[in-house]
N, C-alpha and C positions, 0 to 999 in steps of 0.2 A: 428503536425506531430511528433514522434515518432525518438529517439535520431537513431534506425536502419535504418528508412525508409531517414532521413536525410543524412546518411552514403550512404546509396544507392544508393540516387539523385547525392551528390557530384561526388561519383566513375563514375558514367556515365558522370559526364563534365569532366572527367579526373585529379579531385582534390582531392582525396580520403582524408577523414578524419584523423585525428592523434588522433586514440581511446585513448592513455595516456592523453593525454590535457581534450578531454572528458570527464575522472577520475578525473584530478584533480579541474576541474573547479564545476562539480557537486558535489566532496565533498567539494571544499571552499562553494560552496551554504549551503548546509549541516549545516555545523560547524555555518554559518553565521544565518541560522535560527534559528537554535535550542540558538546560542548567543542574538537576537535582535529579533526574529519575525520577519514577514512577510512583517508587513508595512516599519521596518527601512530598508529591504533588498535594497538594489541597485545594480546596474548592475556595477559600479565605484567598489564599495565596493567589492563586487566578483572576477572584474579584479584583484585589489591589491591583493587581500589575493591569488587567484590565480597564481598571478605572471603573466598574461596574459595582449594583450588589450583589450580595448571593443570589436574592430573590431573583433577578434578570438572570442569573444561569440557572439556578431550578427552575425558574419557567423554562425554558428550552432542553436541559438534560437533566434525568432526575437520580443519575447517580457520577459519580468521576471516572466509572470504568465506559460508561456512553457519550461522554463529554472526551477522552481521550481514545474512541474511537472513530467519531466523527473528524478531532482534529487529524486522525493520521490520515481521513479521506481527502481533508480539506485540501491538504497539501499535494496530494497525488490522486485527483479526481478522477476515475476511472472514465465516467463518461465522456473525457477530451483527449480521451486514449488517440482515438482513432484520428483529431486531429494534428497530432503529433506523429502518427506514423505514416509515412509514405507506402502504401500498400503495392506501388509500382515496382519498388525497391525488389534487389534479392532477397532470398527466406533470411540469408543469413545477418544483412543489415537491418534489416525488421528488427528481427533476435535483438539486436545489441538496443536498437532504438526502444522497443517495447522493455526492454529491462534498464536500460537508463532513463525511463521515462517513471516508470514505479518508482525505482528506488533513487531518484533525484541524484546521480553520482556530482553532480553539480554544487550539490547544495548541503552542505554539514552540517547547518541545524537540522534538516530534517532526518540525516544521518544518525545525529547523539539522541534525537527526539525515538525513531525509530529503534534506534537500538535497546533505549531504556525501557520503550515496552513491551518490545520481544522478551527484553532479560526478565522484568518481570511477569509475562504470562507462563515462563517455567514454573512456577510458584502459587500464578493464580489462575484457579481453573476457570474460573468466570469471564477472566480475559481474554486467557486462551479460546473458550470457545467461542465468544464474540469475536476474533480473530478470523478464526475459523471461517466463519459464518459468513466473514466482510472481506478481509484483506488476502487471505487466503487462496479463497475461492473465486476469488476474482483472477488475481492473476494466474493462477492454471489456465483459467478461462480464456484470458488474455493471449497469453503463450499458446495453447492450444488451437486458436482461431488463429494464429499467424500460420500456423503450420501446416494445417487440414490443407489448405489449398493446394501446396506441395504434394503431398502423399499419395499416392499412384492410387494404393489399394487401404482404404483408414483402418480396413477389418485386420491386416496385418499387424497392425499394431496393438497385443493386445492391452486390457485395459492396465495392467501394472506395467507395460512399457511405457502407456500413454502418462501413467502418475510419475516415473521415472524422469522422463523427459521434462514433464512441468515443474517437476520439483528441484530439480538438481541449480540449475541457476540460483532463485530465490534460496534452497540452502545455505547454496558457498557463500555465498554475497552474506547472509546473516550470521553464516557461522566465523566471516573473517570481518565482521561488527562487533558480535557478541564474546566470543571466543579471545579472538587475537589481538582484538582492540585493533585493529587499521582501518582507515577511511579506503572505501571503494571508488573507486573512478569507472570511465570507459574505456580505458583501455584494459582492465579485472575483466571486466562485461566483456570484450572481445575475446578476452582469454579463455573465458570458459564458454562463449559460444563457439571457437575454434576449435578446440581440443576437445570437447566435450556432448557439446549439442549438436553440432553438425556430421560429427560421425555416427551418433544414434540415428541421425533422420538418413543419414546417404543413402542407406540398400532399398531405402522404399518411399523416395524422392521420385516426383514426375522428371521425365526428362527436359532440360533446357530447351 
């Protein structure tokens, strides 16, 4: 369940949530990930650094694999996608904005925070597919709607070209986190939507 829809159950029993406490507790997550990874995370650990108790984060997420999915939203909130992307822009400055808009090339906590629990949903299937389910599938989605508007003819595209395309960025970018141990930037993002995503979309691009 979703740190909103959580606020929304609360408010209907008449306990409405303390969206500040919210903040801070998902960023001590944060900070603690991106310090120790995933596996040393504990819910103890968060309380402290939080300054909270447990009970305040069991009330709001009732396991560490939902408490460290929220925080990876917290940080790259998909819903303020779009006020971050200039929709005026070329397909291909989009590209670069919409993926340094996810994966924060700016910001290296959310980098080591991220990285830690990609490395460990290799491991955990429960992650992973909460993953899946959130972070995943959003930015296909994300990536996907920059691009539809381009595309001449979208039937052209079949649907494992379409997974292709959405997937290849989010890859590299994880695989040169998890893999190779380097920090990404924007100008990685421009590299691989030059070389890579903008020649899959050319032959069935609208014209300028």
């Amino acid at each position: 369940m979703s740190i909103q829809k959580k606020e929304q159950e609360e408010s209907k029993r008449g306990r409405p949530l303390d969206k500040s406490r919210n903040e801070v507790i998902l960023t001590a997550t944060l900070d603690l990930l991106a310090e120790c990874g995933f596996d040393a995370l504990t819910i103890d650990a968060v309380a402290a650094k939080a300054k909270v108790g447990k009970a305040t984060i069991y009330r709001r997420w009732s396991s560490k694999i939902e408490l460290v999915i929220d925080a990876a939203a917290f940080i790259c909130p998909f819903e303020k996608l779009w006020e971050r992307v200039d929709t005026h822009q070329r397909l291909r400055d989009q590209l670069i904005d919409v993926l340094t808009f996810i994966f924060q090339f700016d910001n290296n906590r959310y980098q080591n925070a991220m990285t830690a629990i990609h490395t460990a949903a290799s491991s955990n299937k429960q992650l992973e597919e909460e993953l899946q389910k959130d972070f995943y599938w959003r930015t296909k989605h994300a990536i996907e709607s920059i691009v539809k508007p381009f595309v001449k003819d979208q039937d052209k595209l079949s649907e494992t070209e379409w997974d292709l395309l959405t997937d290849i960025g989010p890859a590299l970018i994880m695989y040169r986190g998890i893999f190779i141990g380097k920090p990404f930037d924007r100008a990685y993002g421009e590299q691989i939507v030059d070389s890579m995503m903008m020649p899959m979309i050319k032959a069935v691009r609208r014209d300028d």
